[in-house]
TORVOLUM-569717 format. One record per residue (C-alpha): residue number from 0; residue in one letter; x, y, z. Coordinates in steps of 0.25 Angstrom, whole numbers, plus 5000, padded with zeros to 4 digits. Layout:
N
   nr  rest    c1    c2    c3
  NUM     A     X     Y     Z
...
//
This chain:
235
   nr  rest    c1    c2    c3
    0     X  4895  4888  4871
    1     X  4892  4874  4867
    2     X  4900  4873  4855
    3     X  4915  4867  4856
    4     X  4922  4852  4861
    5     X  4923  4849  4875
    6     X  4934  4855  4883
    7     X  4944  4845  4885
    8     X  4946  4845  4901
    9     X  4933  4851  4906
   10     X  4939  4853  4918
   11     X  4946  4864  4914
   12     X  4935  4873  4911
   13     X  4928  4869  4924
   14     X  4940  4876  4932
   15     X  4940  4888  4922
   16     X  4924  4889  4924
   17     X  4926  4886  4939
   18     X  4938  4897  4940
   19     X  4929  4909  4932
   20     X  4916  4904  4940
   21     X  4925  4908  4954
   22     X  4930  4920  4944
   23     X  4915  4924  4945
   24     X  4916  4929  4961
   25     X  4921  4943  4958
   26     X  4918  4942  4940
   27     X  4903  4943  4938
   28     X  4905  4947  4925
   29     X  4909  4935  4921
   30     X  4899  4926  4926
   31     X  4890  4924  4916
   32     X  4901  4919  4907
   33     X  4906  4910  4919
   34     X  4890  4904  4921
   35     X  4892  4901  4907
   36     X  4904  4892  4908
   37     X  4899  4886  4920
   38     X  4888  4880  4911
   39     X  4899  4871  4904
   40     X  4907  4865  4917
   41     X  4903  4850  4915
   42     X  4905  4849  4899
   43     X  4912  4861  4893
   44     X  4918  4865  4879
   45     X  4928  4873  4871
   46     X  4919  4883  4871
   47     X  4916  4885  4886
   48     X  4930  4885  4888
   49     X  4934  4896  4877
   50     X  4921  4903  4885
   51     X  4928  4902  4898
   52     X  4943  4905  4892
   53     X  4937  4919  4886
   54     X  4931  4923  4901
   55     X  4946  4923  4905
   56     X  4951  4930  4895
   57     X  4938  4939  4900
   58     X  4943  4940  4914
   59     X  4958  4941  4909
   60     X  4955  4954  4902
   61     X  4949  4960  4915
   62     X  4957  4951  4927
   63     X  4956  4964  4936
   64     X  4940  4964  4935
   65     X  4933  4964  4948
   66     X  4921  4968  4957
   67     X  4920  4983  4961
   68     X  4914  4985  4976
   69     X  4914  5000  4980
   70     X  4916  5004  4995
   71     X  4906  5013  4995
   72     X  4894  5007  4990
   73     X  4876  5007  4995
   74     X  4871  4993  4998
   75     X  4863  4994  4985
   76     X  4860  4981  4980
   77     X  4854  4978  4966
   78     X  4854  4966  4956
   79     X  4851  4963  4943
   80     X  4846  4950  4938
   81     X  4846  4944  4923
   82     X  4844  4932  4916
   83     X  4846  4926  4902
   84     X  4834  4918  4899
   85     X  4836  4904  4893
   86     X  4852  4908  4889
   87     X  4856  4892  4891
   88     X  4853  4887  4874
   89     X  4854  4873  4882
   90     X  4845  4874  4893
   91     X  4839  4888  4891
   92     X  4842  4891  4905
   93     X  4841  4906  4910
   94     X  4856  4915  4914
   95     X  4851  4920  4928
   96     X  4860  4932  4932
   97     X  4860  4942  4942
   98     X  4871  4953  4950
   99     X  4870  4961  4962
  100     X  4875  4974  4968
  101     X  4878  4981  4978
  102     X  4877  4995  4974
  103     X  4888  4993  4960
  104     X  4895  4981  4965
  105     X  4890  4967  4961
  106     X  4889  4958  4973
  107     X  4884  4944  4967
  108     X  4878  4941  4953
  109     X  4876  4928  4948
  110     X  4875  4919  4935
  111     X  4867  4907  4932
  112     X  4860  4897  4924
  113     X  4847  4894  4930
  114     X  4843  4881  4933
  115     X  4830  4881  4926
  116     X  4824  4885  4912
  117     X  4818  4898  4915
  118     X  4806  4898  4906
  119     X  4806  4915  4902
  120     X  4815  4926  4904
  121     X  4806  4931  4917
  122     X  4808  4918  4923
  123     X  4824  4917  4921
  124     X  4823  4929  4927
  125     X  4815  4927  4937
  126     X  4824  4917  4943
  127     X  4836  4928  4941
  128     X  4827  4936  4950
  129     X  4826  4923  4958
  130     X  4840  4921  4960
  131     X  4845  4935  4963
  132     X  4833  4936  4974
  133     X  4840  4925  4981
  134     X  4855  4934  4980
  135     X  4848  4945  4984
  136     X  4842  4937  4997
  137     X  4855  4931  5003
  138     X  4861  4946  5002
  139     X  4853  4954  5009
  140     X  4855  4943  5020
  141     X  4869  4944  5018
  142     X  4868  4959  5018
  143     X  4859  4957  5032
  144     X  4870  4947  5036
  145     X  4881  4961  5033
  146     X  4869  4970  5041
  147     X  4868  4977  5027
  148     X  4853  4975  5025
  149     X  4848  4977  5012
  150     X  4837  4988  5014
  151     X  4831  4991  5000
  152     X  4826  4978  4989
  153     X  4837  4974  4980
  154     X  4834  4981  4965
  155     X  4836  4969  4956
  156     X  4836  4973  4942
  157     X  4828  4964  4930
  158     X  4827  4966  4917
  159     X  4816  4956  4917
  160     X  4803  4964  4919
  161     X  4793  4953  4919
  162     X  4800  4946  4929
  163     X  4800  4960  4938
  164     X  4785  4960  4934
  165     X  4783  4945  4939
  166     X  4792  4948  4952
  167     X  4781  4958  4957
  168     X  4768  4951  4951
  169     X  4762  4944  4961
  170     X  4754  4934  4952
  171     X  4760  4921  4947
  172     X  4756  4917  4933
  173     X  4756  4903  4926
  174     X  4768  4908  4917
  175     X  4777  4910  4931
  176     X  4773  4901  4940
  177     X  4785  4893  4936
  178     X  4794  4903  4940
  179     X  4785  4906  4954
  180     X  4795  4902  4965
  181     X  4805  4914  4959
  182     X  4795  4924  4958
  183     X  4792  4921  4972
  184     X  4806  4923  4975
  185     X  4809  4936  4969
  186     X  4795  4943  4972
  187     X  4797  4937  4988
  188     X  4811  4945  4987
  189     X  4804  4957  4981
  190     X  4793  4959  4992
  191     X  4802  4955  5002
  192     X  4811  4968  4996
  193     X  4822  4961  4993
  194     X  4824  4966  4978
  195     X  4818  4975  4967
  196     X  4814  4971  4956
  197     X  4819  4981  4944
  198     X  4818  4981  4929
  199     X  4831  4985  4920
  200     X  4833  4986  4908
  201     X  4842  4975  4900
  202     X  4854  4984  4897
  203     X  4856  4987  4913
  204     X  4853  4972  4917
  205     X  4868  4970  4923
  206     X  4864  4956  4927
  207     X  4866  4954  4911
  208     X  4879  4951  4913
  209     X  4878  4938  4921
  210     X  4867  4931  4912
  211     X  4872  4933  4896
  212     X  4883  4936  4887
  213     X  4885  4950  4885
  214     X  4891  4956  4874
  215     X  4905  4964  4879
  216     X  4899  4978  4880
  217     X  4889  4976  4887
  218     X  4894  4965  4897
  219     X  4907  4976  4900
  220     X  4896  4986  4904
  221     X  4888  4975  4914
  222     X  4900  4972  4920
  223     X  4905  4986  4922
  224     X  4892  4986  4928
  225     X  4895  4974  4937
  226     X  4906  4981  4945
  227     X  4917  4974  4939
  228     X  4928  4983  4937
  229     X  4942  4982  4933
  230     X  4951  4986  4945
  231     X  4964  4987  4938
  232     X  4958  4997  4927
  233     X  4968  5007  4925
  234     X  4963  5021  4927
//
C-alpha cells in the first residue's frame, strides 16, 4: 500500500474514505478494509485510491446487503475479540478487533490501530480485551437504563490462551508489569461477573474479520456469520 505517486487532489479521497467510514454504521464487513484507508487521509497515493475504488465496486455487487435482527430472539449476549500482532510494516502497531451479539445479530463491533506498540501477541491482545471490557460496561448500563439487566457474565471468546491464563492469574511477573493497568481492567470485570473468558479455536474466531485480510472463502463464510444478509436474494 505504499507504492504509487500522490493522488492529485487529496481531497477527494478524504470524502470517499469519510463516505465508506459512515458506510461502516450498518457494513461491518467492511471495516477493516475502511480502518485501512483511514491510515492514508493526510498524504494518500494511487494506491489507496485503487484500494478505496475496489471497496465500491465490493459494495456494488451487494447494494442490498444489510444487518438481520430477528424478532424473536434471548438477551444472549457474547463477543469475540482478536488482534493482529504488529500488522503495521511501518510502526508495527497491533489490529485490535472485536464484535458483539445479541443472540445471532451483531450490535457493535469495532476496528482499530492501537495507539501503542504492543510488545507480544498476549499483550495486543490484552488490550483487545481491554477495550471490549469497556463496550461491554457501558451496555449492561445501557441495558439497566432499558430495565433489561444483564443477569449471566458475557462469554467472550479468545484465541489467545496465555492472555485467558494471565486474566485469571493473580500474580504479576516482571515480563507483564508493563501491561498491568489492563490486566487489572479485565480481571476487575471478570470477578465482578461481567464477562467470561473463553478459548476458541482460530478457525471459529469471527472477530477475524475486522483485524486481517482474509482470503475470499473464508471472509464470505465470517460475514455470513456476522448476520449480514442480502434481503433482496431471490428465493
Amino acid at each position: 500500500m505504499d507504492k504509487g505517486t500522490h493522488v492529485k487532489d487529496p481531497s477527494s479521497y478524504r470524502r470517499l474514505v469519510g463516505r465508506l467510514i459512515y458506510l461502516t454504521i450498518s457494513r461491518p464487513d467492511i471495516s477493516y478494509a475502511v480502518q485501512q484507508l483511514s491510515l492514508y487521509m493526510t498524504n494518500p497515493l494511487t494506491t489507496h485510491y485503487q484500494a478505496a475504488i475496489k471497496v465500491l465496486h465490493y459494495l456494488k455487487n451487494s447494494p442490498s446487503q444489510g444487518l438481520f435482527f430477528p424478532s424473536q430472539s434471548t438477551m444472549k449476549i457474547s463477543a469475540f475479540a482478536d488482534s493482529d500482532w504488529a500488522s503495521c510494516l511501518d510502526t508495527c502497531k497491533s489490529i485490535i478487533g472485536f464484535c458483539i451479539f445479541i443472540c445471532s445479530a451483531i450490535i457493535s463491533w469495532k476496528t482499530k490501530k492501537q495507539n501503542t506498540v504492543s510488545r507480544s501477541s498476549s499483550e495486543a491482545e490484552y488490550r483487545t480485551l481491554g477495550s471490549l471490557a469497556c463496550e461491554l460496561q457501558w451496555l449492561s448500563y445501557l441495558f439497566n437504563d432499558l430495565h433489561l439487566p444483564l443477569s449471566h457474565p458475557t462469554p467472550v471468546y479468545c484465541d489467545n490462551r496465555s492472555a485467558i491464563y494471565l486474566a485469571h492469574n493473580p500474580v504479576f511477573h516482571e515480563r507483564t508489569k508493563h501491561i498491568e493497568i489492563d490486566c487489572h481492567v479485565i480481571r476487575e470485570k471478570i470477578q465482578k461477573g461481567l464477562i467470561h473468558l473463553l478459548p476458541i479455536s482460530s478457525s471459529d474466531q469471527l472477530a477475524y474479520a475486522f483485524t486481517k485480510p482474509l482470503p475470499p472463502k473464508l471472509f464470505t463464510q465470517l460475514v455470513s456469520k456476522l448476520g449480514l444478509f442480502d434481503i433482496h436474494r431471490p428465493t
